[in-house]
C-alpha positions in Angstrom: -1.4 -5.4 -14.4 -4.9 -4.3 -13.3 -5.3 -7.3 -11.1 -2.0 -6.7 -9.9 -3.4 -2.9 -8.9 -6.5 -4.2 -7.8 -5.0 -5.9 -5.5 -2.4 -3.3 -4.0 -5.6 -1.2 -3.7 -7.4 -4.0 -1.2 -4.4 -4.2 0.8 -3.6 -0.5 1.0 -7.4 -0.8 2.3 -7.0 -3.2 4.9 -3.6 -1.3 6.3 -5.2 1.7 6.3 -8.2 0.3 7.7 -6.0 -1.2 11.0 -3.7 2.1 11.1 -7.0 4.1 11.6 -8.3 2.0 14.3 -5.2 2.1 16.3 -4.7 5.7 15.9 -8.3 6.2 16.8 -7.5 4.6 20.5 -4.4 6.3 21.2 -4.8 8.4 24.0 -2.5 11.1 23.5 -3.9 11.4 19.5 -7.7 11.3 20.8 -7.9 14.6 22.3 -10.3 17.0 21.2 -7.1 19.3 20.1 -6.1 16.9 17.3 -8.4 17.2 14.3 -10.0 13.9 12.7 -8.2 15.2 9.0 -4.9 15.0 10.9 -5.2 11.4 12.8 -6.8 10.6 9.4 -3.4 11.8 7.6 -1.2 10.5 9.9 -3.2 7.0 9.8 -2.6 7.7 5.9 1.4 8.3 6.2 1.8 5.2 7.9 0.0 3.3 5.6 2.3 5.0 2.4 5.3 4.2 4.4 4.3 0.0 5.5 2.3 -1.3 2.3 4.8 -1.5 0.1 6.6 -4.0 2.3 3.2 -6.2 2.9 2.6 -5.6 -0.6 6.2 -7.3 -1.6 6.0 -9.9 0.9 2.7 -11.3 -0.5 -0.5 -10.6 1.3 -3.2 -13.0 0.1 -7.0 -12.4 -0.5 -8.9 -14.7 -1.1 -12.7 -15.0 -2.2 -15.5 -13.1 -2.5 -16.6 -9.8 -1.4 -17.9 -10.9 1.7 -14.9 -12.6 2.4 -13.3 -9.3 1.8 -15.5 -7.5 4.8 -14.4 -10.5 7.4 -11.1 -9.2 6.7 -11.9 -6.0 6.9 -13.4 -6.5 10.0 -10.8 -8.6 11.3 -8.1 -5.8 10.6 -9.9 -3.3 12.3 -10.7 -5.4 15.4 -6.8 -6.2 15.7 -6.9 -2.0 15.3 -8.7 -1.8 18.3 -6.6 -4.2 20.4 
């Protein structure tokens, strides 16, 4: 069970962690009139609402904790795109 949560936690992670980096680079959400606690909620809410599909549909990881930051880094860069 705790590796089960463990591991919903890492994905809810890397979701979040893309979400973020895309609503970081939207242009109309950018503006000085949006706070960073609401592009940081909203980056939240979408998160809530799409990991518990990824979750059910089976989202490997793999390795170590370095491994763990390549992904990181990989969903963050895909973010940015």
């Amino acid at each position: 069970m705790l590796a089960n949560l463990d591991h919903q936690v890492l994905v809810f992670f890397l979701i979040f962690a893309r979400c973020m980096a895309l609503i970081e680079t939207l242009p109309v959400v950018t503006s000085s009139g949006i706070p960073f606690a609401a592009r940081a909620g909203l980056a939240f809410f979408t998160t809530s609402v799409v990991s518990p599909g990824i979750v059910a549909a089976g989202y490997p990881i793999h390795g170590s904790g370095s491994d763990y930051v390549i992904l990181l880094a990989a969903e963050i860069m895909v973010g940015l795109i």
